[in-house]
MARKOLSE-358999 format. One record per residue: residue in three letters; x, y, z of N, C-alpha, C, O in turn. Coordinates in steps of 0.001 Angstrom, whole numbers, padded with zeros to 6 digits, always signed. Each point is the difference from the previous one (the first is absolute). Layout:
N
AlaXYZXYZXYZXYZ
...
//
This chain:
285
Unk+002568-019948-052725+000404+001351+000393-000999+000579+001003+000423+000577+001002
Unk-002060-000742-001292-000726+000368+000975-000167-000732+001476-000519+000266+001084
Unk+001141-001167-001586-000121-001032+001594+001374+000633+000680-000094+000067+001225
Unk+001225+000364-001711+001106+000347+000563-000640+001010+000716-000168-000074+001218
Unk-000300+001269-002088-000390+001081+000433-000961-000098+001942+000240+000160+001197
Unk-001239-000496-002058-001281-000626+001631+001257-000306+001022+000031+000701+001011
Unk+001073-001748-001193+000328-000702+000854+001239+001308+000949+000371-000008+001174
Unk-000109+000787-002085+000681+001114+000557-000755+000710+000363+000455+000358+001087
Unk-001399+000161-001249-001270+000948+000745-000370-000658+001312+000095+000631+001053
Unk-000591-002115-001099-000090-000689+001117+000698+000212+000920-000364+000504+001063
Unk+001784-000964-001432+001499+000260+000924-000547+001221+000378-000616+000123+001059
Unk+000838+001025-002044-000051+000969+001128-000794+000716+001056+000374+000884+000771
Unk-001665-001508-000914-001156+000326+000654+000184-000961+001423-000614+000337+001013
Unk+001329-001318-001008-000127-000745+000952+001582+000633+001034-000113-000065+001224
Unk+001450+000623-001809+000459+000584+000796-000465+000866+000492+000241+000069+001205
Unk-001139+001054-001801-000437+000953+000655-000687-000123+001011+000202+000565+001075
Unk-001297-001508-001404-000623-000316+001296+001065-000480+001317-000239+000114+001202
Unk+001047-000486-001626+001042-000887+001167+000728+001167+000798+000123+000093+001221
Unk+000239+000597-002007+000480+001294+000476-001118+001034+001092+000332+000401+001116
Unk-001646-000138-001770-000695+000402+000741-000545-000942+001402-000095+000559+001093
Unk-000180-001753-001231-000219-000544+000964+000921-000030+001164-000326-000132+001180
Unk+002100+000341-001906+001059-000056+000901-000528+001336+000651-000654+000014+001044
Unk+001003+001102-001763-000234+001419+000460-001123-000072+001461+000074+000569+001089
Unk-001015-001463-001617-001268+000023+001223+000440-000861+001328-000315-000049+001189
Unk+001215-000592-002074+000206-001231+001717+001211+000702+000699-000004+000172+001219
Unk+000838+000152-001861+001274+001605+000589-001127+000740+001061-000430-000163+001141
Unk+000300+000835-001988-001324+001181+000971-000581-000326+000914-000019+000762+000966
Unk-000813-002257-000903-001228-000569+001125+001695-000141+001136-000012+000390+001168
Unk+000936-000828-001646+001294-000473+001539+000180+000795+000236-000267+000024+001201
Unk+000782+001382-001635+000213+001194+000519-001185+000406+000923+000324+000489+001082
Unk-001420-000598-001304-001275+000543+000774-000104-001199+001019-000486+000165+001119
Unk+000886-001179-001485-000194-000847+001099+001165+000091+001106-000127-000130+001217
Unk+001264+000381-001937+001301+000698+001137-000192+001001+001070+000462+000150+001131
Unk-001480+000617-002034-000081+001513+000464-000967-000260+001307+000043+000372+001173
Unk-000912-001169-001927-000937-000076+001343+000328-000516+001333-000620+000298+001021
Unk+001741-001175-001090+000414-001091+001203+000828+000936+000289-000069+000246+001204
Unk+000740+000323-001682+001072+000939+000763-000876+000784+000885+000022-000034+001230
Unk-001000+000929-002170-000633+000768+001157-000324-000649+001055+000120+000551+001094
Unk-000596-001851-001200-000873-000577+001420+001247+000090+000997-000006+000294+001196
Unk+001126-000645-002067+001147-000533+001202+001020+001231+000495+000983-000053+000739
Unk-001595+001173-001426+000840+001415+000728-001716+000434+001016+000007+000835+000905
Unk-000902-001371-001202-000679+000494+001166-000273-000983+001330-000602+000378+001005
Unk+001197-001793-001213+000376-000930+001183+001220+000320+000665+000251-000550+001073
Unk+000829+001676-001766+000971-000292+000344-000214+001669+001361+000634-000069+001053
Unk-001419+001176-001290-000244+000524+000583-000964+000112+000974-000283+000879+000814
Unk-000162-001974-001082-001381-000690+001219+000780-000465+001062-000336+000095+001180
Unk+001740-000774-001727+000769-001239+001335+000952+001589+000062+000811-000246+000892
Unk-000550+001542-001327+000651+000615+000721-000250+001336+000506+000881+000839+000189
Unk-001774-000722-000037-001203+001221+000763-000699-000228+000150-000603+001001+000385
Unk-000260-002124-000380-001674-000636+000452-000215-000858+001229-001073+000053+000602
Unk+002184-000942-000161-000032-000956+000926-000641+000278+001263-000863-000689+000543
Unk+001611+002280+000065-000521+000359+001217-001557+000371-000122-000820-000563+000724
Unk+000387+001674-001806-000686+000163-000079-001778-001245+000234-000961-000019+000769
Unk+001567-001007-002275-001375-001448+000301+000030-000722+000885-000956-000747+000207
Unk+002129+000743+000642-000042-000613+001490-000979+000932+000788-000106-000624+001055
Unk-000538+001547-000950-000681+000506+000675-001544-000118-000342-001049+000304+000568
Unk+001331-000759-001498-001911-000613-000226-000427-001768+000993-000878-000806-000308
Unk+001677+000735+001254+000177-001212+000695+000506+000923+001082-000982+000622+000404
Unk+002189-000206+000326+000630+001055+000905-000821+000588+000241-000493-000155+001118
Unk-000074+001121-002022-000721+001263+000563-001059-000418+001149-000224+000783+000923
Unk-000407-002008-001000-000781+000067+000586+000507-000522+001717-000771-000006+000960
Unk+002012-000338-000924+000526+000238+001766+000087+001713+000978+000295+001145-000344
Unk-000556-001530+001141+000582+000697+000978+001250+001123-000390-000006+001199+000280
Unk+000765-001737-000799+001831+000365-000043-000544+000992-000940-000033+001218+000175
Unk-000429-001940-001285+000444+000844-001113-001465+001282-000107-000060+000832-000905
Unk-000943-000945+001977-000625+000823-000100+000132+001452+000765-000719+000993-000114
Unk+001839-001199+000904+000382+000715+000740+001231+000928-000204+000486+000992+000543
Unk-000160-002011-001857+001203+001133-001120-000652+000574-000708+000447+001084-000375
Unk-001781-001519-000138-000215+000686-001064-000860+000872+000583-000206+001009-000674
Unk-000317-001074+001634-000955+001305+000904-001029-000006-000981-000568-001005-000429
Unk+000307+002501+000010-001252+000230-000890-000029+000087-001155-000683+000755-000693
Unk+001518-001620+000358+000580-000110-001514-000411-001395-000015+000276-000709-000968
Unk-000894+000280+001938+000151-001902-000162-000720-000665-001046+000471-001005-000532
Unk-001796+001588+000128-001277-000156-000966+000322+000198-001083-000458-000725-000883
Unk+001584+002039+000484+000163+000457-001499+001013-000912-000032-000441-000643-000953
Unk+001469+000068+001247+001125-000700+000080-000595-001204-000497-000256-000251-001178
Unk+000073-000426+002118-000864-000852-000293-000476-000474-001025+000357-001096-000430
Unk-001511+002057-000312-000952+000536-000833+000736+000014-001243-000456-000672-000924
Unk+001881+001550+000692+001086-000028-000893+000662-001147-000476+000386-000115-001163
Unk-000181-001158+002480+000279-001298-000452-000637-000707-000769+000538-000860-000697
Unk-001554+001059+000699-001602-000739-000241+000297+000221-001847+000380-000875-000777
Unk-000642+002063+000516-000389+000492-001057+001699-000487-000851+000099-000527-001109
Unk+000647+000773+001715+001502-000507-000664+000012-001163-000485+000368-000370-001115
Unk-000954-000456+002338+000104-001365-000213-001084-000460-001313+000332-000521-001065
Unk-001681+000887+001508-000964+000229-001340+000320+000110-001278-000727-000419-000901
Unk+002179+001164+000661+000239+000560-001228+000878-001237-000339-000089-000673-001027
Unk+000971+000480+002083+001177-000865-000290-000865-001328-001044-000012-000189-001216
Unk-000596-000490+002296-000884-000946-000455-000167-000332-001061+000464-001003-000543
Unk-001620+002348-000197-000128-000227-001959+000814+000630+000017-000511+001023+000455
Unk+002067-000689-000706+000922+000203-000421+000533-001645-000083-000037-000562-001094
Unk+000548-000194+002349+000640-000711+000000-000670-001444-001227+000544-000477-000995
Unk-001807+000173+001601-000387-000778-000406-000089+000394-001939-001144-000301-000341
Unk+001623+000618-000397+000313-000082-001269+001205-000001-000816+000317+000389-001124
Unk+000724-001483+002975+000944-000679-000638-000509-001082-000583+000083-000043-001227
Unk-000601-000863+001802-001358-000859-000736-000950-000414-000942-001075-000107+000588
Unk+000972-000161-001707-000970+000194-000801-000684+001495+000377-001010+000226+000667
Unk+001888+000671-001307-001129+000959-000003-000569+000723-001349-000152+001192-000264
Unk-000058-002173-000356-000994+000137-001093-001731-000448+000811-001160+000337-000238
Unk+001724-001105+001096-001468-000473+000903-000073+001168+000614-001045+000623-000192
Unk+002010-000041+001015-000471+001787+000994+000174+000976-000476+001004+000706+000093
Unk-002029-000504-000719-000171+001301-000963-000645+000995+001167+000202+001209-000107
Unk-001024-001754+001287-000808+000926+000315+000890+000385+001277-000045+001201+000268
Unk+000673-001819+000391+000903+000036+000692+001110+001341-000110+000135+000776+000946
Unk+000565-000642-002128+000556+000205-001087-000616+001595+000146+000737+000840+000515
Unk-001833-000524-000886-000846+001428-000112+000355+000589+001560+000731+000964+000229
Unk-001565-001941+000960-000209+000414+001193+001411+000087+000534-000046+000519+001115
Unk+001442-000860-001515+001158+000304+000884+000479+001068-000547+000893+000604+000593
Unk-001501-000016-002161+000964+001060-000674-001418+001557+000487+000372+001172-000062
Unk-001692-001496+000443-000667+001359+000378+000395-000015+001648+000019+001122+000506
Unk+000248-002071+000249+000600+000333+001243+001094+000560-000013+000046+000958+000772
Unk+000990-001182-001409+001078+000970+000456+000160+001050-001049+000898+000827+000161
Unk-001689-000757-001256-000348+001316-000561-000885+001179+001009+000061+001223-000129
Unk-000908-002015+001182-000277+000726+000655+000387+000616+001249-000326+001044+000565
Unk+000913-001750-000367+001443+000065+000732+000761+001435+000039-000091+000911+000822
Unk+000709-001006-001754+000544+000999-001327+000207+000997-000104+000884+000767+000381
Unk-002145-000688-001198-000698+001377-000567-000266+000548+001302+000536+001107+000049
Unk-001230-001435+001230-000477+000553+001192+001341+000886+000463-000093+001199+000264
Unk+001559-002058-000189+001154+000358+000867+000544+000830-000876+000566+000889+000636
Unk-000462-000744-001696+000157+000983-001044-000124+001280+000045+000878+000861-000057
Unk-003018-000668+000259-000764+000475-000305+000088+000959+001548-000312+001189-000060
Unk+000542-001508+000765+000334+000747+001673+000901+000129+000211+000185+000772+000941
Unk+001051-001374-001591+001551+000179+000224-000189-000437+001811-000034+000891+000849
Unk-000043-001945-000593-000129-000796+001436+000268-001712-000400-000073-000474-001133
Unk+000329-000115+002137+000856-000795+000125+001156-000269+000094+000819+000574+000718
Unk-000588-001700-001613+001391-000519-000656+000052-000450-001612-000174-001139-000432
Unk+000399+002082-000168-000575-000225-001770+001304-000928-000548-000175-000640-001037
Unk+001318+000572+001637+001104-000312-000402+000059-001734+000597+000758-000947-000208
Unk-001855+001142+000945-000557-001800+000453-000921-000578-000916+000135-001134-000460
Unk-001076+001910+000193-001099-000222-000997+000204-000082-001120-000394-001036-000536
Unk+001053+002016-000276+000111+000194-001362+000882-001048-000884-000285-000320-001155
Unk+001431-000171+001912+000414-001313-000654-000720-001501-000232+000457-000871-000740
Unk-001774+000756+001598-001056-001053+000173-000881+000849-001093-000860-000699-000537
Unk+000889+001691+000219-001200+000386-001322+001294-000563-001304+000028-000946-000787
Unk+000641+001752+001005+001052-000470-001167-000342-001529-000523-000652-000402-000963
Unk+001412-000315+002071-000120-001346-000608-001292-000673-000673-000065-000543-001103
Unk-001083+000745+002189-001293-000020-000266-000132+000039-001447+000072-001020-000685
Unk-000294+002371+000134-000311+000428-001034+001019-000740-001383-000103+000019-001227
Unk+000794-000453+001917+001069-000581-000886-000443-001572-000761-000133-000451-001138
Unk+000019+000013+002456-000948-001386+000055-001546-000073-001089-000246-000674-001000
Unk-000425+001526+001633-001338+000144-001223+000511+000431-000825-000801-000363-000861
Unk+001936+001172+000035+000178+000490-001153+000134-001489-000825-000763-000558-000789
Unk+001932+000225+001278+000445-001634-000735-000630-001559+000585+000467-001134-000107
Unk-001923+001721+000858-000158-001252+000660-000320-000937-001241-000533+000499-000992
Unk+000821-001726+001026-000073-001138-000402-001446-000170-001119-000037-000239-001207
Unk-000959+000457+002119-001559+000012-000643-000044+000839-001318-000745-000354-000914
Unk+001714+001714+000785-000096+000691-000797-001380+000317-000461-000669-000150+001023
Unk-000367+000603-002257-000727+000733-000006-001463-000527+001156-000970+000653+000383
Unk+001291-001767-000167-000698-000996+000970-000865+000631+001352-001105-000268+000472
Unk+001908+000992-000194+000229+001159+001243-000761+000563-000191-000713-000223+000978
Unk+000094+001050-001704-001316+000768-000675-001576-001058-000229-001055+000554-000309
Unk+001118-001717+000466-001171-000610-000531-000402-000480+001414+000884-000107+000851
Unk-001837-000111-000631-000792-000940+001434-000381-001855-000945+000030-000343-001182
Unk-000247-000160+002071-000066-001280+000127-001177-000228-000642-000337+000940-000720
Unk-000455-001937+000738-000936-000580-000958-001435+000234+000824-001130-000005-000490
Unk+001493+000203+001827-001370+000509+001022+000517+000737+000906+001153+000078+000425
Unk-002554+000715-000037+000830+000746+001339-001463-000499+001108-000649-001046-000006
Unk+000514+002336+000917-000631-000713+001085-000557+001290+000853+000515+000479+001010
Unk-001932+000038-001817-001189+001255+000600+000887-000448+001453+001116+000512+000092
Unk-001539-001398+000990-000512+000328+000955+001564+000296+000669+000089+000424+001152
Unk+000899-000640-001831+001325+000429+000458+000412+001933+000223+000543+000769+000792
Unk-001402-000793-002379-000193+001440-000551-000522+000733+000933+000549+000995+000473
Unk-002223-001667+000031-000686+000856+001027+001052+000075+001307+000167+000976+000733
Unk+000327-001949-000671+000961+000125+001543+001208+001077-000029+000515+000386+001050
Unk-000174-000014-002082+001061+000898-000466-000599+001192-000068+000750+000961+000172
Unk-002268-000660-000440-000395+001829-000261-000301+000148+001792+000162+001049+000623
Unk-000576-002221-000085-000589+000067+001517+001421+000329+000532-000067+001210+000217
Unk+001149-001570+000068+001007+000649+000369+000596+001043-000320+000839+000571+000696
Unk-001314-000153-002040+000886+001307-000400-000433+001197+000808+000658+000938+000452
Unk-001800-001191-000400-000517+001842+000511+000374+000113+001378+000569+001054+000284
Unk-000766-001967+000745+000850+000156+001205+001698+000318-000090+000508+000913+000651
Unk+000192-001712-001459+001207-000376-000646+000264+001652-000346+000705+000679+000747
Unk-001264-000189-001798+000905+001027-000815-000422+001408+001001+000715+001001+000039
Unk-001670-001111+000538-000495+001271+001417+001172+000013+001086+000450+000992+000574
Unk-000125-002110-000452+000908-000170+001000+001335+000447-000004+000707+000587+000819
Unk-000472-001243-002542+001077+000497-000721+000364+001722-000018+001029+000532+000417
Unk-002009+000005-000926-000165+001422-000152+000219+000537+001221+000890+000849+000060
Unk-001405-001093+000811+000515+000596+001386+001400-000325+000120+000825+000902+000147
Unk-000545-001916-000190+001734-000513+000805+001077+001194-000927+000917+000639+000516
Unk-001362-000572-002067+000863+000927-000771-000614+001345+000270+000487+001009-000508
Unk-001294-000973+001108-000428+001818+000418+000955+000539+001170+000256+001152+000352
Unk+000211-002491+000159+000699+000409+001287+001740+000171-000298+000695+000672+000762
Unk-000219-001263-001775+001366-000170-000697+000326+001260-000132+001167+000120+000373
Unk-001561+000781-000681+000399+000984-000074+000500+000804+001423+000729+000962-000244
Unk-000964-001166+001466+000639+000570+000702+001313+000021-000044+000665-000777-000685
Unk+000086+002225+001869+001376-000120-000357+000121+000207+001887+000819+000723+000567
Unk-001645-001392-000043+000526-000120+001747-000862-001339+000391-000346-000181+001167
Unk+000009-000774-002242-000547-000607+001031+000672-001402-000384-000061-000462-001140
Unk+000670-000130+002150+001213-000929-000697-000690-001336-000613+000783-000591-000743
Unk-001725+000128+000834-000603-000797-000742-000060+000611-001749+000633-000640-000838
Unk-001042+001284+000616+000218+000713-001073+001029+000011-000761+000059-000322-001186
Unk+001045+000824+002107+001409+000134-000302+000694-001242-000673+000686-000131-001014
Unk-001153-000751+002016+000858-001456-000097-000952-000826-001407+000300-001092-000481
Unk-001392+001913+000073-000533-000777-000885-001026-001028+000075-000371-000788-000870
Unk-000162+000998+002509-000872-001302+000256-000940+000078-000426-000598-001063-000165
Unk-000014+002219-000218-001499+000046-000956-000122-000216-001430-001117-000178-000484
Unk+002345+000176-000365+000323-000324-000931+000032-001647-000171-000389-000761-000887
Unk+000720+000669+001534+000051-002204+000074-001016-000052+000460-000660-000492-000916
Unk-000195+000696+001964-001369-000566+000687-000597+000256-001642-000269-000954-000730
Unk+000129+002264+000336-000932-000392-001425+000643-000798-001119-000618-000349-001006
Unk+001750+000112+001214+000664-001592-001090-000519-001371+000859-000079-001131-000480
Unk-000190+001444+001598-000327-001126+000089-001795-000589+000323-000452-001122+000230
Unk-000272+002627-000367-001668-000696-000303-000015+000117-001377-001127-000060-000492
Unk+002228+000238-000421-000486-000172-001401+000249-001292-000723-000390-000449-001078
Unk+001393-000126+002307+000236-001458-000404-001073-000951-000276-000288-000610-001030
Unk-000376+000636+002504-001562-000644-000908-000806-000001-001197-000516-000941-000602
Unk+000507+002482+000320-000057+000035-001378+000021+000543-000716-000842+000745-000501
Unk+002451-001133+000115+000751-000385-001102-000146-001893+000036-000900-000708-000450
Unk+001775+000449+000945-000271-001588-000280-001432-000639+000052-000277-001086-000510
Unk-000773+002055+001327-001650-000630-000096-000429+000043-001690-000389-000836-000816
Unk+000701+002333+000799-000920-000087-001777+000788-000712-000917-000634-000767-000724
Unk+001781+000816+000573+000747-001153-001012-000728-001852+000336-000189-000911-000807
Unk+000051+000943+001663-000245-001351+000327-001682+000072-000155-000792-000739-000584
Unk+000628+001867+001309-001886-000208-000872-000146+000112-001157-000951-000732-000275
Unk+001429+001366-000911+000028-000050-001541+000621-001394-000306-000192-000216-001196
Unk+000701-000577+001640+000254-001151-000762+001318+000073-000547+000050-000463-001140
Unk+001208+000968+001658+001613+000472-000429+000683-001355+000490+000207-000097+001209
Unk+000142-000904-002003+000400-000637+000047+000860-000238+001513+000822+000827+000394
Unk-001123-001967+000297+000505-000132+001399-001170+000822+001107+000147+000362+001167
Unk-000999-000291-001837-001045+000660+001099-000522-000607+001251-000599+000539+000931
Unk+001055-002130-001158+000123-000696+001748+001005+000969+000697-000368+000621+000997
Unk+001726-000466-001535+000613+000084+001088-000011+001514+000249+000202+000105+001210
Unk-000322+001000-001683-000094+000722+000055-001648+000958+001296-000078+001015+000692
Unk-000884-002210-001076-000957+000036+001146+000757+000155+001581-000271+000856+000842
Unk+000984-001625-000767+000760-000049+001240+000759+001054+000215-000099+000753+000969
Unk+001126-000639-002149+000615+001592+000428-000850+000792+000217+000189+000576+001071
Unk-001444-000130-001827-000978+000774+000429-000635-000188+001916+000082+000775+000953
Unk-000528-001812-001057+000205-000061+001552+000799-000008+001208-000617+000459+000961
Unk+001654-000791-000742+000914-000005+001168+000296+001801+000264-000460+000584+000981
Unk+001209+000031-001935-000004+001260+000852-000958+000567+000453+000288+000905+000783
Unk-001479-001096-000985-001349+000805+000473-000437-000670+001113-000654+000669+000799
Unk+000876-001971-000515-000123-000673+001330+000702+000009+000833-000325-000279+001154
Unk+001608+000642-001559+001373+000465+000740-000719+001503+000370+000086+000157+001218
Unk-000361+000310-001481-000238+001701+000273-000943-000382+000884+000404-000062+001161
Unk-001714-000257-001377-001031-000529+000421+000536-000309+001931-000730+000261+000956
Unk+002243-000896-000856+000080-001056+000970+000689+001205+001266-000084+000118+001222
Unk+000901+000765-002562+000479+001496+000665-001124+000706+000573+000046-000139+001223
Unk-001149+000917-001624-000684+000927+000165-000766-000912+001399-000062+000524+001111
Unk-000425-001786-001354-000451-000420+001146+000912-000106+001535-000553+000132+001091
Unk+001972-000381-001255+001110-000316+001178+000787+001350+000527+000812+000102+000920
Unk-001422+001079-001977+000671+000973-000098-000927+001315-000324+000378+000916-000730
Unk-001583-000963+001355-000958+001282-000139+000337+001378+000309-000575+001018-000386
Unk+001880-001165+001349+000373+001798+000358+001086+000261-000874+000462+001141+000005
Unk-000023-001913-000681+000963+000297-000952-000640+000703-000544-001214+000116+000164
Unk+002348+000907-001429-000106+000855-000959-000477-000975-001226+000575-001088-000018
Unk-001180+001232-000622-000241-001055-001191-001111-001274-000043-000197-000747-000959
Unk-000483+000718+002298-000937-000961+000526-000884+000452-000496-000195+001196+000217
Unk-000685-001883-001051-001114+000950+000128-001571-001577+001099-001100-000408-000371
Unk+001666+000207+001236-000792-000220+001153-000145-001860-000587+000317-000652-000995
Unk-001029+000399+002406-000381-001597+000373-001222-000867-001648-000135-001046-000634
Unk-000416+002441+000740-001595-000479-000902+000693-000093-001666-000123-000992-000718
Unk+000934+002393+000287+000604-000498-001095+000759-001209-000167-000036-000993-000727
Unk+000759+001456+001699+001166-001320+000079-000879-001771-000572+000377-000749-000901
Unk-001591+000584+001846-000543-001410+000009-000647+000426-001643+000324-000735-000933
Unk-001060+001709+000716-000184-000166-001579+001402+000188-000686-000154-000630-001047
Unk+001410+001124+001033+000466-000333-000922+000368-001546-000285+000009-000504-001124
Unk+000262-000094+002204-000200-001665+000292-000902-000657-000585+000322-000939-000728
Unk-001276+001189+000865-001448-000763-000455+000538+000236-001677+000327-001023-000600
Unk-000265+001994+000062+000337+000185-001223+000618-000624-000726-000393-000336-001117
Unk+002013-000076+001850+001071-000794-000428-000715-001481-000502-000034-000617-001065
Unk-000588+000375+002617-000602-001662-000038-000840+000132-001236+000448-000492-001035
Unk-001615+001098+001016-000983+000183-001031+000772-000198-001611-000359-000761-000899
Unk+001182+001443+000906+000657+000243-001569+000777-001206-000305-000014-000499-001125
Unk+000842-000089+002322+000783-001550-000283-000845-000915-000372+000117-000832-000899
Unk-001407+001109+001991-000939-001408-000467-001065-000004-001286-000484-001051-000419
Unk+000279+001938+000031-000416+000790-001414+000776-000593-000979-000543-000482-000995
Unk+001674+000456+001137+000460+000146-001129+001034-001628-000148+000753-000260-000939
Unk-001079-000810+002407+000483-001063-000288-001541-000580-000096-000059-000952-000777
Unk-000805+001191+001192-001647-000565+000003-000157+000339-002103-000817-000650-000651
Unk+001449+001380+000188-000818+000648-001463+001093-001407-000632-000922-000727-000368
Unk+001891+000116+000108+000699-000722-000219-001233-001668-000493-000021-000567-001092
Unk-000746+000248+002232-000753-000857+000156-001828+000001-000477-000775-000863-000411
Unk+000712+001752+000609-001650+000931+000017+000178+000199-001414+000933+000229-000769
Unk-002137-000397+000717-000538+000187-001661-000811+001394-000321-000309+000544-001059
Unk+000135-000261+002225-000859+001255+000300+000936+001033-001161+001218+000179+000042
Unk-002333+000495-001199+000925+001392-000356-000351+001198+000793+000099+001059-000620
Unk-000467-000991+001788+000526+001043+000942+001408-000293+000881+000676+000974+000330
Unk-000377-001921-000069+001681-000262+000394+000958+000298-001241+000614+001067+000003
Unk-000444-002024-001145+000276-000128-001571-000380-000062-001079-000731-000930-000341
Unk+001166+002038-000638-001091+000280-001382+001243-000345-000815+001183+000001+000340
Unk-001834-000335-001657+001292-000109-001258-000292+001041-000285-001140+000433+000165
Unk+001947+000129-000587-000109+001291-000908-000197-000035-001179+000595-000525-000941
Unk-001435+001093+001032-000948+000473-001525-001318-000718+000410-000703-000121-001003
Unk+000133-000381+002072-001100-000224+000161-000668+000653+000845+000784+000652+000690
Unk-001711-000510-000424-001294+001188-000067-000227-000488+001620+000106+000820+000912
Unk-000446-002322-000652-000935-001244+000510+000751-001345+000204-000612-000997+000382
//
């Protein structure tokens, strides 16, 4: 009678579990649905309002198209840059992106900053923007990594760190000005929102720099997103000093130097034993 008993307690301890485990593997497909959908309602508005636009990070720099865009050519430009930036760690976590976690951070504070800026001035095009936060936010809600997303990697990397506070204070000064100027209501840069994206797009560096200097899983690739738009800007301000948004030849070559510095940092810390490139965390030394 007691062995019947156990053997029915057993039974039922082992459906339950079956049931709950079902319940969990239901839930993880739904979140895993949820997430691919988002990626693929924000590819599907990339191939149908974006095309003209990232053709001009290649275009812009002719003749033709500098002569349409007049004095708008730098923020235009400048706007591709930072789009494309976002697209990037957006896109790349169709992919294993339990590996681009840091990626992942840096595409959802770019077009949060984005955002909140076009929002926050009622300038731009919010009805362009706000469906790329949507999805965004949609994506990290159910991304894949789940609580994963919150933890950093097993090391991170001081001298990545130091390269990330050395850019900020130029970075967020610069910033502060471009949104001091958003507020006009006659000066059409303003209007159109170009100071609002120029500061989405020096925050791109870092956003994707400090995730990738803390050690956020995918912090190779994310080094790179951290670099290209700032060398892209870098390539503007130097080809394009009387533009609105330049801020001259000398920044321009340091924001360059920067890019290089932080790529090779952070593919040099990979190899180097040095714990000023890479530290484990929780060690001191």
């Amino acid at each position: 009678m007691a062995t019947t008993t156990n053997d029915t307690t057993y039974t039922e301890s082992e459906l339950e579990a079956e049931k709950t485990a079902g319940s969990r593997s239901a839930l993880a497909m739904a979140r895993r649905g949820a997430f691919y959908l988002s990626l693929g309602l924000a590819a599907a508005m990339t191939v149908l309002f974006l095309p003209d636009l990232l053709a001009l990070l290649v275009m812009g720099w002719t003749a033709e198209a500098g002569a349409e865009l007049g004095i708008h050519r730098l923020h235009v430009m400048g706007i591709a840059a930072v789009v494309g930036a976002f697209l990037l760690g957006l896109f790349v976590q169709a992919y294993k992106p339990r590996e681009r976690i840091a990626s992942m951070w840096g595409a959802f504070l770019v077009i949060l900053t984005a955002s909140v800026g076009t929002v926050w001035f009622g300038v731009g095009r919010p009805e362009e923007v706000l469906p790329f936060l949507a999805v965004t936010g949609i994506a990290l809600v159910v991304h894949p990594a789940g609580r994963r997303l919150l933890r950093r990697g097993n090391s991170y990397s001081p001298a990545l760190l130091g390269l990330v506070a050395v850019a900020a204070i130029p970075i967020l000064a610069f910033a502060a000005t471009q949104l001091s100027m958003s507020s006009s209501t006659v000066d059409p840069h303003a209007l159109d929102g170009h100071y609002v994206m120029m500061t989405a797009l020096l925050i791109a560096p870092l956003a994707y720099g400090l995730f990738a200097a803390l050690g956020f899983d995918g912090w190779r690739l994310a080094s790179w997103f951290a670099a290209l738009p700032i060398a892209y800007y870098g390539l503007l301000s130097i080809a394009f000093p009387a533009q609105v948004g330049s801020t001259g030849a000398m920044w321009g070559v340091a924001a360059i130097c920067w890019a290089i510095a932080f790529v090779a940092v952070a593919e040099y810390s990979r190899m180097e034993t040095s714990s000023m490139l890479r530290r484990e965390v929780g060690h001191s030394s």
